[in-house]
C-alpha positions as CSV (number, residue, x, y, z in Angstrom):
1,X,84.3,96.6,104.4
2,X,85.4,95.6,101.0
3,X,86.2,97.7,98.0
4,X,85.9,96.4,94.4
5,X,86.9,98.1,91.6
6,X,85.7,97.9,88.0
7,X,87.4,99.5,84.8
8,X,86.6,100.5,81.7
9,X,86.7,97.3,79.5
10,X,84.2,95.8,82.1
11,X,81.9,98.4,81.7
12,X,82.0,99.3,78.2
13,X,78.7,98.8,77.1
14,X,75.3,97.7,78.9
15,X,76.3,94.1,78.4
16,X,79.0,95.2,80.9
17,X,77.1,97.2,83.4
18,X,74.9,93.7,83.4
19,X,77.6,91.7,84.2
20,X,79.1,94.0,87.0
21,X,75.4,93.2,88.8
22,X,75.7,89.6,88.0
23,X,78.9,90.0,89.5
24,X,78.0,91.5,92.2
25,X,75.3,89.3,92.8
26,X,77.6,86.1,92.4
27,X,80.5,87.3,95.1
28,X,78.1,89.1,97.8
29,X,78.1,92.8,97.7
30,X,77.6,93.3,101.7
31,X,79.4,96.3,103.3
32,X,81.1,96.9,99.5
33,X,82.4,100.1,98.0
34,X,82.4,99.6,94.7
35,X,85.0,102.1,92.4
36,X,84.1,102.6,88.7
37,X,86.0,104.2,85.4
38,X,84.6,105.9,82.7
39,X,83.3,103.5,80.1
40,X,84.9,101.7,77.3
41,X,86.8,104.5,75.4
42,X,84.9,107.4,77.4
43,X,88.4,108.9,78.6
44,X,90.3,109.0,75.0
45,X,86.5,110.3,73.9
46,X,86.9,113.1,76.5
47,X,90.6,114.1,75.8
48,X,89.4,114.5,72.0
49,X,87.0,117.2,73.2
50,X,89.8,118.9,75.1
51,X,91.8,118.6,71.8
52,X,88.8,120.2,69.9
53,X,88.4,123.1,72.4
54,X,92.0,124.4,72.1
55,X,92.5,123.6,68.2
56,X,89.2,122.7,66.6
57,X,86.2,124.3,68.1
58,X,84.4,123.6,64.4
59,X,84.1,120.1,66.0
60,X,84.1,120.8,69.4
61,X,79.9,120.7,69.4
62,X,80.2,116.9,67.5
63,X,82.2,115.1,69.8
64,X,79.9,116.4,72.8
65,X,77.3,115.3,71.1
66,X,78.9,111.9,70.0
67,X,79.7,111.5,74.2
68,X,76.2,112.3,75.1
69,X,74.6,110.0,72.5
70,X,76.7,106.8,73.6
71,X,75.3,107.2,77.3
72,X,72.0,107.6,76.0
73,X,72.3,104.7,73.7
74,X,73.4,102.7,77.1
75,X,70.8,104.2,79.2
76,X,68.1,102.7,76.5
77,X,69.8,99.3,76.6
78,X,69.8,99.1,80.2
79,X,66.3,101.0,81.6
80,X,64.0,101.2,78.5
81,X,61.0,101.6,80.9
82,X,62.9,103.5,83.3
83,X,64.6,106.1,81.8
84,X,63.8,109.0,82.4
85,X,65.6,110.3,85.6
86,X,68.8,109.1,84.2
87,X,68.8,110.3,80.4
88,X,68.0,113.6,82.7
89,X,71.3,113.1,85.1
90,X,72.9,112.6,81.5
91,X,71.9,115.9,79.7
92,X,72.2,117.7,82.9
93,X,76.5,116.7,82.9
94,X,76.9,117.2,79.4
95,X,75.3,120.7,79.7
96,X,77.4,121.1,82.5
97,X,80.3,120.0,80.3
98,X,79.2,122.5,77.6
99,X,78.7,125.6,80.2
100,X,82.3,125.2,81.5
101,X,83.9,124.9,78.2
102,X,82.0,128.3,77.1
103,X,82.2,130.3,80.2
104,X,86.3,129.3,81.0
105,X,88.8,131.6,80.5
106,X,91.4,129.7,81.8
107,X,94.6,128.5,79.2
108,X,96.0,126.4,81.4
109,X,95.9,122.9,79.4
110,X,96.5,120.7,82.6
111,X,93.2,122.2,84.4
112,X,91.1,122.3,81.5
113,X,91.6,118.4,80.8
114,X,90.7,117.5,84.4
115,X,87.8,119.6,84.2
116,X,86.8,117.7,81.3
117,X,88.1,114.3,81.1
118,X,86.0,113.4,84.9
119,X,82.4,114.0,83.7
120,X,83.5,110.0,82.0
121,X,83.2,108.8,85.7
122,X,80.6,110.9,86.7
123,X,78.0,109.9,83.8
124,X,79.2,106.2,84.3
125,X,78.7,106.2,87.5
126,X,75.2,107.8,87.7
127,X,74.4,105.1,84.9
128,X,75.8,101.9,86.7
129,X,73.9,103.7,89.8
130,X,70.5,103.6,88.4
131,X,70.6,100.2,86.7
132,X,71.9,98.6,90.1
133,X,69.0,99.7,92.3
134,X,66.5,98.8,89.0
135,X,67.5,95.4,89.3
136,X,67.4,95.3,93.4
137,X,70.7,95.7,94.6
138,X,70.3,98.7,96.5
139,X,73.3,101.7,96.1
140,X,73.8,104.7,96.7
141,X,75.8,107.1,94.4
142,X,78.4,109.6,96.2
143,X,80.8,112.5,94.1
144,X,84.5,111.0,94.9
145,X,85.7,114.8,94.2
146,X,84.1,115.2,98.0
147,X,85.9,112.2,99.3
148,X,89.5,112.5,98.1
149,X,91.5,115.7,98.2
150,X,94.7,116.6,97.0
151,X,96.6,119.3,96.0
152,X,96.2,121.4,92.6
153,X,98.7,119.4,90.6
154,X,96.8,119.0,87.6
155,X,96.8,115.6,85.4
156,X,99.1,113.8,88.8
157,X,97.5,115.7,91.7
158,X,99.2,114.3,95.1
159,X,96.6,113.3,97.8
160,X,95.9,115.1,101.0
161,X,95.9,111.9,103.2
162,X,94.8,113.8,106.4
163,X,91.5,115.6,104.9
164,X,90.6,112.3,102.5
165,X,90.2,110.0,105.5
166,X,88.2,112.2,107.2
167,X,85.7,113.2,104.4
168,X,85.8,109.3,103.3
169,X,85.0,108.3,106.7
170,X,82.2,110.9,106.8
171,X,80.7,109.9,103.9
172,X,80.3,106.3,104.0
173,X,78.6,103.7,105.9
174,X,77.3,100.4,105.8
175,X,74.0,100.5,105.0
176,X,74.0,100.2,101.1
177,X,76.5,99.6,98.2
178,X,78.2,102.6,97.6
179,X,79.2,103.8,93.8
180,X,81.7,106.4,93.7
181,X,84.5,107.2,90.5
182,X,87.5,106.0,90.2
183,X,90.8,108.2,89.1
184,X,88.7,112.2,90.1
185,X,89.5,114.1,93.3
186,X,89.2,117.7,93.8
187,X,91.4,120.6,95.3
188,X,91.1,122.7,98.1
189,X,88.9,125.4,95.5
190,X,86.6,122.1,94.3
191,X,88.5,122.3,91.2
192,X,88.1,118.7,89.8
193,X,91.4,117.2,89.6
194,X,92.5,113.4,88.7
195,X,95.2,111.4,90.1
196,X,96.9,109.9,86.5
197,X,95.7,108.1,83.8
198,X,94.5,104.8,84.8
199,X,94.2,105.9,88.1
200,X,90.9,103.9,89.5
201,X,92.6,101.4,90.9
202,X,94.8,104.5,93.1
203,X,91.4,105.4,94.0
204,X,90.0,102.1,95.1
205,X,92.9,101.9,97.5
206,X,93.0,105.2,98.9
207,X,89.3,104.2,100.2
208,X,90.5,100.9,101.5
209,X,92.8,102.6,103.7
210,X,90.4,105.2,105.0
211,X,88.2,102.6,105.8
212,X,91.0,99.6,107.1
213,X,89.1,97.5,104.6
214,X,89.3,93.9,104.4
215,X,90.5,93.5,100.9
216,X,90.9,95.3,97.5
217,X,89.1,92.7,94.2
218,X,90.2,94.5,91.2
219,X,88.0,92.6,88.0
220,X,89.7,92.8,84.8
221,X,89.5,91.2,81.9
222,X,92.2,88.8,82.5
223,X,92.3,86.1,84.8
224,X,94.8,87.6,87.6
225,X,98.3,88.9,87.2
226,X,100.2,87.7,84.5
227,X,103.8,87.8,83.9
228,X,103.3,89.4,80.9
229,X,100.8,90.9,79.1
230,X,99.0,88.3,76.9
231,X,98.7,91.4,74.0
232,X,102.3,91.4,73.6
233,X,104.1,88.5,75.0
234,X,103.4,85.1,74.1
235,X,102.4,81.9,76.3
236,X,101.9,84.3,79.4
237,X,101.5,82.3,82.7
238,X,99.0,83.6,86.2
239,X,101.0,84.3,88.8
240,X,98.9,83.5,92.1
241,X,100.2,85.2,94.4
242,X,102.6,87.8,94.3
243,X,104.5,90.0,97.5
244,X,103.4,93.9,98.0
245,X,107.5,94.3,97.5
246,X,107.3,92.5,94.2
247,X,103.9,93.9,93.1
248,X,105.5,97.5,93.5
249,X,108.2,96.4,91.3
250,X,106.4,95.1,88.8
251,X,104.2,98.3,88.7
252,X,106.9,100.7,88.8
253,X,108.8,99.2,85.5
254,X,105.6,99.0,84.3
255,X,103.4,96.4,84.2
256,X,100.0,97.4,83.2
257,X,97.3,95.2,85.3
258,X,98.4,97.5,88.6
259,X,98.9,101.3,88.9
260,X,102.2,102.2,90.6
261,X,100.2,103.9,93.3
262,X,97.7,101.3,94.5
263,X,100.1,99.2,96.2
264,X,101.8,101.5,99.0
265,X,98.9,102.4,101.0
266,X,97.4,98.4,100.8
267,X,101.0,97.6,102.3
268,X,101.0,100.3,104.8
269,X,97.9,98.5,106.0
270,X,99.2,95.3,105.3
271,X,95.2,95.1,103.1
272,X,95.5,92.1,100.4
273,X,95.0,92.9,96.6
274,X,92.7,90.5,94.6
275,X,93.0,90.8,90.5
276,X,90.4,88.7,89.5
277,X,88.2,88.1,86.2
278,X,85.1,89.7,85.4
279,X,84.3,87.1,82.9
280,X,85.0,84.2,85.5
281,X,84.2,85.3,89.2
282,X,84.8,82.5,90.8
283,X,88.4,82.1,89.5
284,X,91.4,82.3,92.4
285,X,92.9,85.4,90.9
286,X,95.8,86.7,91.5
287,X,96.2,87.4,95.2
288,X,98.9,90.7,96.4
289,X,99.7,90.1,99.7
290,X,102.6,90.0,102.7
291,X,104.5,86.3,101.9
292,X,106.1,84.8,99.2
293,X,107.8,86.9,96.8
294,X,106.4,85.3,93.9
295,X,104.4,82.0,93.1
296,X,105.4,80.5,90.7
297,X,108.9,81.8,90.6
298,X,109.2,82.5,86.5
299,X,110.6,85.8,84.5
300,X,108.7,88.9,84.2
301,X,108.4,90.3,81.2
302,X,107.2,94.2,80.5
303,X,107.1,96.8,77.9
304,X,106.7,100.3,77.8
305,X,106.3,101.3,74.3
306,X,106.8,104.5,73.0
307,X,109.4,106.2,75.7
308,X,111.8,108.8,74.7
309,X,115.4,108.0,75.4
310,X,117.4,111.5,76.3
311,X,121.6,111.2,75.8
312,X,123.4,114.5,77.6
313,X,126.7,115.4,77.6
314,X,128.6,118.6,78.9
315,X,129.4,121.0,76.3
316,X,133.1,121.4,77.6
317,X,133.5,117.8,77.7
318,X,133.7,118.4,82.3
319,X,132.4,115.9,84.3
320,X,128.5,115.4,84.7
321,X,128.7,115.9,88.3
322,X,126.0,115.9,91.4
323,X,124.7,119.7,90.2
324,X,124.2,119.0,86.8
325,X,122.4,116.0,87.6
326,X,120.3,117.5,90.3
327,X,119.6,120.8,87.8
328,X,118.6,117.8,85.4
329,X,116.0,116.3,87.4
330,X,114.6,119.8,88.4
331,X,114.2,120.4,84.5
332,X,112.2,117.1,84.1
333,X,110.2,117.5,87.0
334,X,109.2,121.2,85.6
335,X,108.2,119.4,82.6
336,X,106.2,116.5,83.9
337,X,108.6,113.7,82.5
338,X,108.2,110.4,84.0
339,X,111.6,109.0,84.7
340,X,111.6,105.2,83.7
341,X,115.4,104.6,83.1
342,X,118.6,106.8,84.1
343,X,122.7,105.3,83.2
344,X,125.5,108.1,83.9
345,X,129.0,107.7,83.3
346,X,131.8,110.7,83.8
347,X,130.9,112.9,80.9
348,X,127.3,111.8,80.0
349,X,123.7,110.7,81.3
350,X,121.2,108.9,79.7
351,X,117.5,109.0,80.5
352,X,114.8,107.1,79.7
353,X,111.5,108.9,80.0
354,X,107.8,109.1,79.3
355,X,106.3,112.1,77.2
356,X,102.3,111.8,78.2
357,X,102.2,115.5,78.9
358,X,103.4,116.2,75.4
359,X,106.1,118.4,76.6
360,X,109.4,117.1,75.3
361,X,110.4,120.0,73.0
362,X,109.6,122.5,75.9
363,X,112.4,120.3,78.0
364,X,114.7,119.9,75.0
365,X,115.1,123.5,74.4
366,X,116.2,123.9,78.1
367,X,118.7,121.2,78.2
368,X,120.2,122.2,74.7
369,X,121.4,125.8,76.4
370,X,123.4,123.9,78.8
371,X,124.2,120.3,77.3
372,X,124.9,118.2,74.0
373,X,121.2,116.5,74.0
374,X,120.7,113.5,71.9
375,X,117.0,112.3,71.2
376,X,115.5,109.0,70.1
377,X,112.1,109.0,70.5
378,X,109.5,106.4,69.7
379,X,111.1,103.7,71.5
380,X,110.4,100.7,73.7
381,X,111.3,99.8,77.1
382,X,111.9,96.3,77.9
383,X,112.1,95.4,81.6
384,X,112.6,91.4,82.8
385,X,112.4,90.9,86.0
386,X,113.8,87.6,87.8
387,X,115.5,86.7,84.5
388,X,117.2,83.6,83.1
389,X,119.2,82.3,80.5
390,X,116.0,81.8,78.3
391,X,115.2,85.4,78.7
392,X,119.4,86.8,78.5
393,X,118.9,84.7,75.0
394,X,116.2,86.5,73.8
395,X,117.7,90.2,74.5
396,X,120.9,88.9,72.7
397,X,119.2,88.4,69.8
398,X,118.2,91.9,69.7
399,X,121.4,93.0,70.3
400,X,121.8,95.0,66.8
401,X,118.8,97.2,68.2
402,X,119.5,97.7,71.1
403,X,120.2,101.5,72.3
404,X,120.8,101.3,76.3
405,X,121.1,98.4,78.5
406,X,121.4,98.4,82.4
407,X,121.4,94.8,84.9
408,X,120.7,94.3,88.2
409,X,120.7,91.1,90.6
410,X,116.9,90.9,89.8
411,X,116.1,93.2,87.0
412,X,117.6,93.9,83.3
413,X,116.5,96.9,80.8
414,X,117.0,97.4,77.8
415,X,115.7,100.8,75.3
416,X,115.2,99.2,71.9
417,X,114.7,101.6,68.6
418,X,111.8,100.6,66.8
């Protein structure tokens, strides 16, 4: 079998749901599971309504119905003389959207966003469903909360390998297209839970290797892997064909086009990764795969903007010493920080993190009763890997802003202050 995953920006509109048939229809859709995100802006749309629920119910009933409208406004678009059974899927999520938000008495943040933020997936999904089988390509929609399972970790859950391949490889056969949602799973309770933002592409490959799949075809809106992204570097170059070694790399300092889990279970499997185009099927893409490191051999360039660089120091000037650091990484680990950067030296440690849980000041007033804590937040991680003099030139002309800076044989960071 083959999975193909589609994300949000190629399915933002109806224009977009039309093009995922053509494309479909262009590249052959036998024996194909096909992963799909929330819509456009669906997921920032859904975290708003979270927002409202805990600090502005007076809009809480607007943004629903803003959400609900959109998907109608797409339904119209798509199945004008069709309709009906799918503006009735729609109103029957977003009342189930509105009956969890009244009847929940739960204040745990974490579960209340994945509650809310995967009904995106579902009503895509259920949309994208409808429209393919209009138009003849026969699918069949399945609820990826009964497929993959993990544990109760909330916002990052971690996947119950054992229980997913068997419910995956219950669930799925050969006889249609299947449409299930990217980035949802559910807990041992059927609580809905999600795997990280931006985690579709996770899912795709979690079904790949359930079902020793052929390939993985990611379609994006570029046209493969670049080594850079085009929104923020200039004269950006495809790379063709990229290691799963490399490809991890690149995705764990970063790089946007794959998400740091995707890659390990393709390699365990040895399964190739395509990133293709949506807009131009029949381009080569960018193909992940065992072989050569990296073709063509050129720099790397990545940035993680707003990262929060952490300076400790002992109170008592001692040494920071195995304990400290290992008491250190509990602390961050308690508080959901991603760890993107660390330096120590005798009397000091330096970390480079990620704040998307929003719970910096929680961490800070731990650290402060047992360190001296410096904090610069707001500022930007710059990873090059397989560097040259061309790209040493460039960091030294930042050198005035420059706040951290750690190089390896392959790799060189640097935290910049905006």
């Amino acid at each position: 079998m083959k999975v193909f995953k589609f994300g949000g920006a190629s399915v933002k509109d109806a224009d977009g749901v039309k093009n995922v048939a053509k494309v479909l229809n262009q590249v052959g859709y036998k024996d194909t599971v096909v992963i799909v995100s929330a819509m456009g802006k669906t997921t920032n749309a859904l975290e708003l309504v979270v927002d409202h629920y805990f600090n502005n119910t007076k809009q809480l009933s607007n943004s629903i119905l803003e959400l609900k409208q959109f998907h109608l406004d797409v339904v119209n678009e798509l199945l004008s003389s069709e309709s009906v059974a799918i503006k009735a899927k729609v109103s029957e999520l977003i009342e189930e959207l509105n009956t969890f938000l009244k009847h929940n008495k739960a204040t745990n943040y974490s579960f209340v966003y994945d509650q809310v933020v995967g009904f995106g997936e579902l009503l895509s999904t259920h949309i994208i469903n409808s429209y393919l089988n209009y138009v003849g390509i026969q699918s069949k929609w399945i609820d990826a909360r009964k497929c993959v399972k993990t544990d109760s970790y909330y916002r990052d859950a971690n996947l119950d390998w054992e229980q997913t391949q068997k419910e995956i490889n219950e669930q799925i056969s050969k006889d249609v297209v299947f449409i299930s949602q990217g980035f949802i799973a559910s807990d041992q309770n059927n609580f809905t839970t999600t795997l990280g933002r931006e985690g579709s592409d996770y899912t795709a490959a979690i079904f790949a290797y359930a079902l020793n799949a052929e390939s993985v075809t990611i379609w994006k809106d570029v046209p493969g892997v670049l080594n850079g992204d085009p929104r923020v570097f200039e004269n950006t170059q495809l790379l063709n064909q990229i290691s799963y070694t490399e490809a991890i790399e690149l995705a764990f300092y970063g790089a946007s086009v794959i998400h740091p889990k995707t890659l390990q279970p393709l390699q365990r499997k040895e399964i190739p990764l395509y990133v293709r185009s949506f807009i131009n099927p029949e381009g080569a893409g960018t193909s992940v795969s065992k072989g050569k490191t990296l073709d063509p051999y050129i720099p790397c360039y990545i940035l993680k903007p707003k990262q929060v660089l952490i300076r400790l120091s002992s109170l008592d000037f001692s040494f920071i010493v195995e304990d400290n650091i290992s008491e250190i990484f509990a602390l961050l680990y308690q508080h959901q920080m991603r760890v993107d950067l660390i330096q120590n030296s005798a009397i000091s440690f330096s970390v480079c993190v990620n704040n998307k849980y929003n719970r910096l000041e929680e961490l800070l007033k731990n650290l402060r009763s047992k360190f001296k804590v410096t904090v610069f937040e707001n500022v930007d991680l710059h990873t090059v890997r397989h560097f040259d003099s061309k790209a040493l030139t460039s960091i030294e002309n930042q050198k005035e802003k420059i706040l951290l800076e750690q190089r390896a044989q392959e790799t060189i960071q640097y935290v910049v202050e905006r």
